[in-house]
C-alpha positions in Angstrom: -19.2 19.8 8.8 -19.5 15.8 7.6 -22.6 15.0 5.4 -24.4 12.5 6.5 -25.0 10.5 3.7 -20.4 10.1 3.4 -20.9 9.2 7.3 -23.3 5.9 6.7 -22.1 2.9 5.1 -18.8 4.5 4.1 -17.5 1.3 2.4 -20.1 1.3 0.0 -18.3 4.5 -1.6 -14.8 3.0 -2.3 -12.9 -0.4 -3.5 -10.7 -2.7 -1.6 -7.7 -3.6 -4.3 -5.0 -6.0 -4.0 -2.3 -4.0 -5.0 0.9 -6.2 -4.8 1.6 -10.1 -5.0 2.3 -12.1 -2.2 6.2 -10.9 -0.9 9.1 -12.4 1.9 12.4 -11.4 3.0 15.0 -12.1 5.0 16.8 -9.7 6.7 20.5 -9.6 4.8 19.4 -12.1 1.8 16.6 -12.7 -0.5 13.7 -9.8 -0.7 15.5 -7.7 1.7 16.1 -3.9 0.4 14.6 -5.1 -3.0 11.4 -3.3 -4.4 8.0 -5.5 -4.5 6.5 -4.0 -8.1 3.0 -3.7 -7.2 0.1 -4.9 -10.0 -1.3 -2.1 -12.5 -4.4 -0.6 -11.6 -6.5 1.0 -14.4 -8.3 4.1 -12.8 -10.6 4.3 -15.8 -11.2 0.4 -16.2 -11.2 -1.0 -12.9 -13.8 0.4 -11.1 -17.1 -0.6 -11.0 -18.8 3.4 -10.8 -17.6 4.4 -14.6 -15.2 7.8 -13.2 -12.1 8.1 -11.4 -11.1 7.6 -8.2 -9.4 11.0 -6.7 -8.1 9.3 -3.4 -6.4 6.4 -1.8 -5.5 4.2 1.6 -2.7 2.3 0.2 -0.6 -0.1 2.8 1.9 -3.0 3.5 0.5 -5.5 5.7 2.7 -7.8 6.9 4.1 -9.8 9.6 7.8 -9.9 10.8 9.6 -12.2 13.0 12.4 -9.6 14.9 15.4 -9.9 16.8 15.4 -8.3 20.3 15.8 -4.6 19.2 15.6 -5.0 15.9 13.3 -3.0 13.3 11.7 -3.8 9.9 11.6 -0.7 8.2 9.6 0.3 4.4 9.9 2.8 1.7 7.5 3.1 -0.7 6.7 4.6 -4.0 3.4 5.6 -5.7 3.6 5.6 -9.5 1.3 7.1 -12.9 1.6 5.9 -16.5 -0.8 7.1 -19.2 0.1 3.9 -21.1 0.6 1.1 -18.8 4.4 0.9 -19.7 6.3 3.6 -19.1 5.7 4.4 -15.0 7.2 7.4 -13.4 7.0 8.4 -9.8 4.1 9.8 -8.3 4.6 10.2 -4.4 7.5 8.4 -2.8 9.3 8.4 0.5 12.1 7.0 1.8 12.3 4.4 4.4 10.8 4.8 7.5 10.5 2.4 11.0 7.6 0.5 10.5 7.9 -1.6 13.7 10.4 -2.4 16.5 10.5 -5.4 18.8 11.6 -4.1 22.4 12.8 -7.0 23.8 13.2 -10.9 23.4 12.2 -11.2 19.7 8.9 -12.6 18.4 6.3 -11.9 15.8 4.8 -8.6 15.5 2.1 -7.6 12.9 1.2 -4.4 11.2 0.4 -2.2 8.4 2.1 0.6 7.2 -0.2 3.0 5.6 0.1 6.3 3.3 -2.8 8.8 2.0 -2.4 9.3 -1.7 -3.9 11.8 -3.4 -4.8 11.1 -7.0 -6.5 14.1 -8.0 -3.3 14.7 -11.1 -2.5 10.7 -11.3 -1.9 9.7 -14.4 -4.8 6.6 -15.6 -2.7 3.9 -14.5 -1.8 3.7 -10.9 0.6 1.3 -9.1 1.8 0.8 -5.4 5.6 -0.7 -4.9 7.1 -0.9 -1.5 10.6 -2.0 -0.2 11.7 -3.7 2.8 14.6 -3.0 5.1 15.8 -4.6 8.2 18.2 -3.2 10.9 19.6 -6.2 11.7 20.9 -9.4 9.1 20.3 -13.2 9.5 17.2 -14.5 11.1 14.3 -11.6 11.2 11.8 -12.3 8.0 8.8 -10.5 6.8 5.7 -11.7 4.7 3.8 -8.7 3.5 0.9 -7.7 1.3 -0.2 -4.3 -0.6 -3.6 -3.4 -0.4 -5.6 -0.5 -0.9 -9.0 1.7 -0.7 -10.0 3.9 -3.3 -13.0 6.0 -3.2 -13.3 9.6 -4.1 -15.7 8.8 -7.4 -17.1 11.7 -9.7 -19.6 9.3 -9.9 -21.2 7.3 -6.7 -22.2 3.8 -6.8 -26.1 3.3 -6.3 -27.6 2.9 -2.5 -26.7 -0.1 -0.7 -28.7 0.0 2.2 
């Protein structure tokens, strides 16, 4: 059964983190199927509660301009360093269909979003994420990373 203290105010138990830098493609040139190195978070520095946070909503947000048809797809990769240099894999997948346009073509808008558990991350935590389109030419994306960590040893004091 939910407590009802985690069920009011929820946000005031987590941080909303800019993960990656500003990011564009187009489909069969520039940006496309190339890996957007997301920006370093220190779990032990960062965060404003003095512990760790154990969990995280990481996501792409983004907007794509599609052919009739065509899909923007994303793969993604989760990474840990104990010394902010040396990053190694912590939860990845492959790509997967973030969106589709049925038919005409236009602009559709999205996240993409992936549960991360950080309970045996490393200190240092970053997000990277790659684009892929089905088709080549004139579908483009703009896309941000962004994320939610909460799961503190430590809670942040009321905040009515």
């Amino acid at each position: 059964m939910a407590d009802i203290v985690t069920q009011r105010n929820i946000a005031a138990y987590g941080d909303l983190v800019r993960l990656t830098d500003h990011s564009t493609a187009t489909a069969g040139g520039t940006g496309a199927a190339t890996t957007v190195t997301g920006i370093s978070i220190d779990r032990e520095g960062y965060f404003s509660t003095g512990s760790l946070p154990r969990s995280a909503e990481v996501a792409v947000l983004y907007e794509a301009t599609l052919q009739s048809g065509a899909t923007i797809s994303l793969g993604y990769a989760v990474q840990n360093s104990t010394n902010n240099s040396t990053w190694s894999d912590y939860q990845t997948a492959t790509w997967a269909v973030a969106n589709t346009w049925a038919s005409g073509g236009s602009v559709v808008k999205g996240e993409f979003n992936i549960a991360v558990n950080l309970d045996n991350a490393m200190r240092y935590v970053r997000f990277n994420y790659n684009p892929e389109f089905s088709s080549t030419g004139t579908d483009t994306l703009y896309a941000d990373g962004a994320g939610f960590f909460a799961g503190f040893d430590i809670l942040p004091g009321a905040n009515n």
